[in-house]
N, C-alpha and C positions, 0 to 999 in steps of 0.2 A: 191898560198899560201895554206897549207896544214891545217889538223885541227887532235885534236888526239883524245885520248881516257883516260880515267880515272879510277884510283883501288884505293880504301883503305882498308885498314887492321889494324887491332886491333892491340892496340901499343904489347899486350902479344906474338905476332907471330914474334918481333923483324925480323921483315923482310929487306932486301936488294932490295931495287929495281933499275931494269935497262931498260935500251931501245936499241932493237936493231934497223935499218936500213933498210927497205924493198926497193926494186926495187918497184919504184913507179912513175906514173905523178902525183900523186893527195896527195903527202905529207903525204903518211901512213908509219908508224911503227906497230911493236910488244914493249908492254909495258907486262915487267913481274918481278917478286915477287917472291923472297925465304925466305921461314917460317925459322928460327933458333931455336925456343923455341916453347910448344906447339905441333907442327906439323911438329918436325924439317924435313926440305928434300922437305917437299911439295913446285911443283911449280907452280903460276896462272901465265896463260899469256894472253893478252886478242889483240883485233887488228883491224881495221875496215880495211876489205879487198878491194882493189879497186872496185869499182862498175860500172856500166856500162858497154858496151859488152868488157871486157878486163879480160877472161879467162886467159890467158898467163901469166899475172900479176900475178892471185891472184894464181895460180899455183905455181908461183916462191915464191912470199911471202909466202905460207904453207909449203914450202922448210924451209925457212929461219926460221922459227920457229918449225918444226920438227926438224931440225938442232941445235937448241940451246934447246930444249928438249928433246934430245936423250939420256941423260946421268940422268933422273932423271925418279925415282922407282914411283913415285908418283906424276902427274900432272895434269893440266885442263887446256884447252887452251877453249876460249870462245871470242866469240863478234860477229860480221856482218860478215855473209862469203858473201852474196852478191851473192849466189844460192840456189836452192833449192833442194832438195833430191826425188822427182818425176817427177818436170817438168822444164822446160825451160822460162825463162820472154818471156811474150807473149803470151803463150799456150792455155790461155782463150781467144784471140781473134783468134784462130786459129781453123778451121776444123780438122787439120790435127796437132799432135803434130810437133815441131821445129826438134827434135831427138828423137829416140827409148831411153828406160830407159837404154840400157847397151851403151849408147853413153852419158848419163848427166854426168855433168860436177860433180856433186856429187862423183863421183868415181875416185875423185883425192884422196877424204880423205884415201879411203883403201890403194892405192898407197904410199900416205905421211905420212900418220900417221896410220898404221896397227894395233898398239897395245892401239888404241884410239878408248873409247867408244862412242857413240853417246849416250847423255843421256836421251834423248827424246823418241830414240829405245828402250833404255833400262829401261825404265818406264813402256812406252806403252799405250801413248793416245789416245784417240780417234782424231776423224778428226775435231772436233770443236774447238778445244784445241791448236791444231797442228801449228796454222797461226800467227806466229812471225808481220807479217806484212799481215794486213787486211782492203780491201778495203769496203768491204763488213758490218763488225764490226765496224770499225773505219771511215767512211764515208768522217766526216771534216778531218782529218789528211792525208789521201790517196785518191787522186782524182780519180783512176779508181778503183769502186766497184766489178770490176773483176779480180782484182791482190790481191790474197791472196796465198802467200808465207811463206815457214819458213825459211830466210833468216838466222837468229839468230839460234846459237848454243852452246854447252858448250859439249866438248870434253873432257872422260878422262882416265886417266892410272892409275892401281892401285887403285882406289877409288873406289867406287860404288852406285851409284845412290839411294837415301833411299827415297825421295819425290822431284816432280819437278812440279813447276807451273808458269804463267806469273803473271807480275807484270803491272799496268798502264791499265787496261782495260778499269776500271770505267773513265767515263767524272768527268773534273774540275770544268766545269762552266756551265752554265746554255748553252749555245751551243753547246754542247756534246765534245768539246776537251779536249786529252788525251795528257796526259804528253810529249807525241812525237805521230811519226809515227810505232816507231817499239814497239811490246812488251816488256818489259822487262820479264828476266828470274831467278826463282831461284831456283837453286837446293840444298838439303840437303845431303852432302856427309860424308860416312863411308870409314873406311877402311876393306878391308875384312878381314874372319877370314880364318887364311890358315888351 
């Protein structure tokens, strides 16, 4: 049994929304959004990529939604890619990194999505900032205090990055739990001036 993901938008973006189909064991889709009013053209797609050692997977899935965003001047794909853009799950308990940087798995996105910016890069945080998911930060939510990844991302075409910050840091309760395990994300996006 699979679980999905969620978008909403402001009724003025009279948007269409749709779901496409991933190659999956673990009941993932792409859920996406096109603005007609307002923003007409823009399009959000969002996705929780398989997790666990299943490269292959989320490869084909970044397929399938490059694919279905290939025809749009203006877009943002975002959610859980389920790697990281320096290292490999594991790497902190390791001597020796898992793979060299020009071998992570991170380098599907230039592959699949070329004209997709990383917003995070494109901001330009420091390393405190950076940790979507922190064991370290987030201690009750993430059992091992040495897995801090930015698992989480927000991709995009055409837009440009104007402010980006997490969401959910701060603890709920008197036990230090946070909204989840992963951070949330948000970015303030323009359109550029040509």
């Amino acid at each position: 049994e699979g679980y999905g993901v969620i978008m909403l938008a402001s009724k003025d973006l009279r948007v269409d929304f749709g779901q496409n189909e991933f190659p999956t064991r673990m009941g993932r889709s792409l859920l996406h959004a096109t603005a007609h009013a307002r923003l007409p053209g823009v399009v959000v797609a969002t996705a929780h990529l398989e997790s666990m050692n299943s490269r292959s997977y989320r490869k084909q899935q970044l397929e399938v939604a490059a694919n279905y965003l290939r025809g749009a001047e203006r877009a943002v794909i975002c959610g859980d890619f389920n790697f990281d853009d320096r290292k490999s799950w594991g790497d902190w308990q390791r001597s020796v990194p898992l793979l060299p940087p020009e071998e992570l798995e991170n380098h599907v996105l230039e592959e699949v999505l070329p004209d997709f910016v990383d917003t995070f890069l494109e901001f330009g945080h420091d390393e405190e900032t950076r940790w979507t998911f922190d064991g370290t930060r987030n201690p009750v939510c993430v059992r091992d205090s040495g897995e801090r990844m930015r698992y989480d991302r927000l991709m995009a075409k055409g837009l440009r990055a104007q402010s980006y910050r997490m969401l959910g840091e701060a603890a709920i309760n008197d036990q230090g739990v946070r909204p989840s395990d992963h951070y949330g994300l948000t970015v303030d996006m323009a359109w550029p001036l040509v």
